[in-house]
N, C-alpha and C positions, 0 to 999 in steps of 0.2 A: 166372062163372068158366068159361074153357073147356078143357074137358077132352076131353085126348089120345086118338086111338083106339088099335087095335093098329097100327097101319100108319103113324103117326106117328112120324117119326124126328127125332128132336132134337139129334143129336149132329151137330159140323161137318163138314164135308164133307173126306174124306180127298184130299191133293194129291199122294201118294206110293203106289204099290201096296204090298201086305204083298209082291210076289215084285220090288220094284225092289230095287235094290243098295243099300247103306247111301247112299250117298252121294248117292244120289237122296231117300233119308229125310233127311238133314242139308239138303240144298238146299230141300228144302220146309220145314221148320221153320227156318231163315231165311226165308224166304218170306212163312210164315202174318202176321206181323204188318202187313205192307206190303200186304196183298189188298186193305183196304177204299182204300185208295189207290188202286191202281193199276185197282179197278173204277171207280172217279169218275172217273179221266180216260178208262179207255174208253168210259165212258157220255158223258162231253162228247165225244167224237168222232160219237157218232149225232147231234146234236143238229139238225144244217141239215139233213139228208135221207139216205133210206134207206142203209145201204154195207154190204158184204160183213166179214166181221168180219176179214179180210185186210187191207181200204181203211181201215178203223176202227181198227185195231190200228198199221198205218203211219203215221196220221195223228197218233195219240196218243205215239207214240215221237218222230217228230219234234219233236209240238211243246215236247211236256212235256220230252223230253232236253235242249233249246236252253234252254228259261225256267229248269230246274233244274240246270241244269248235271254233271246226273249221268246216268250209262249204262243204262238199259234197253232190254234185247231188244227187237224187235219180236212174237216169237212169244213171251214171257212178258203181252203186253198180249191175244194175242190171245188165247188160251187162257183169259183172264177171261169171254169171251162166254160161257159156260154159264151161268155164275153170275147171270149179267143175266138170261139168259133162265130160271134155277129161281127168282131174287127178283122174275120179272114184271117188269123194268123194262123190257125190250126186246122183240120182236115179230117173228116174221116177216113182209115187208113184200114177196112173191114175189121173182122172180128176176132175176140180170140178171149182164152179164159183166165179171166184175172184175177192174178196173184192175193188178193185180199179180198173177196170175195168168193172166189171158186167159180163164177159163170160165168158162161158166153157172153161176151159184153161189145161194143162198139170199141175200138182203138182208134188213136188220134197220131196225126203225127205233123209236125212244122207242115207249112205251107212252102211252095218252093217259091 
């Protein structure tokens, strides 16, 4: 059995501040159910080689919007990069200047 320490936190991960507007509270609880979604297509976006979570985030909105035929932001995909990178499945993979922004940026790549 593996037991917890003090520094162990269990509970999920807040997508709304306690100081955002209500309506930033509403948009995230919409949201919550759809996250392990929308993390699996940002993770298929790393998958051929390194990219800024900008290039990964565009990529995923494109493609996934076309095959589904439904709307998502590009910056609702992007914003999943944390999460990859607190459940270890992404990496930092140094630096390089990205395609949709023009600057030196952090790239990501799978985890092995």
């Amino acid at each position: 059995m593996n037991q917890g320490t003090l520094f162990d936190d269990e509970r999920p991960a807040k997508i709304a501040r306690d100081s955002d507007p209500e309506t930033s509270h509403t948009a995230a609880a919409e949201l919550l159910p759809k996250l392990g979604r929308l993390e699996a297509r940002l993770l298929s976006a790393f998958k051929k080689w390194p990219k800024t979570a900008r290039e990964a985030a565009e990529d995923a909105s494109r493609l996934f919007n076309c095959l589904s035929g439904e709307h998502t932001e590009t910056d609702t995909y992007r914003k999943r990069y944390t999460g990859l990178l607190k459940k270890d499945r992404i990496e930092a993979s140094g630096t390089k200047v990205c395609r949709v922004t023009g600057k030196n940026v952090t790239a990501y790549k799978l985890k092995d």
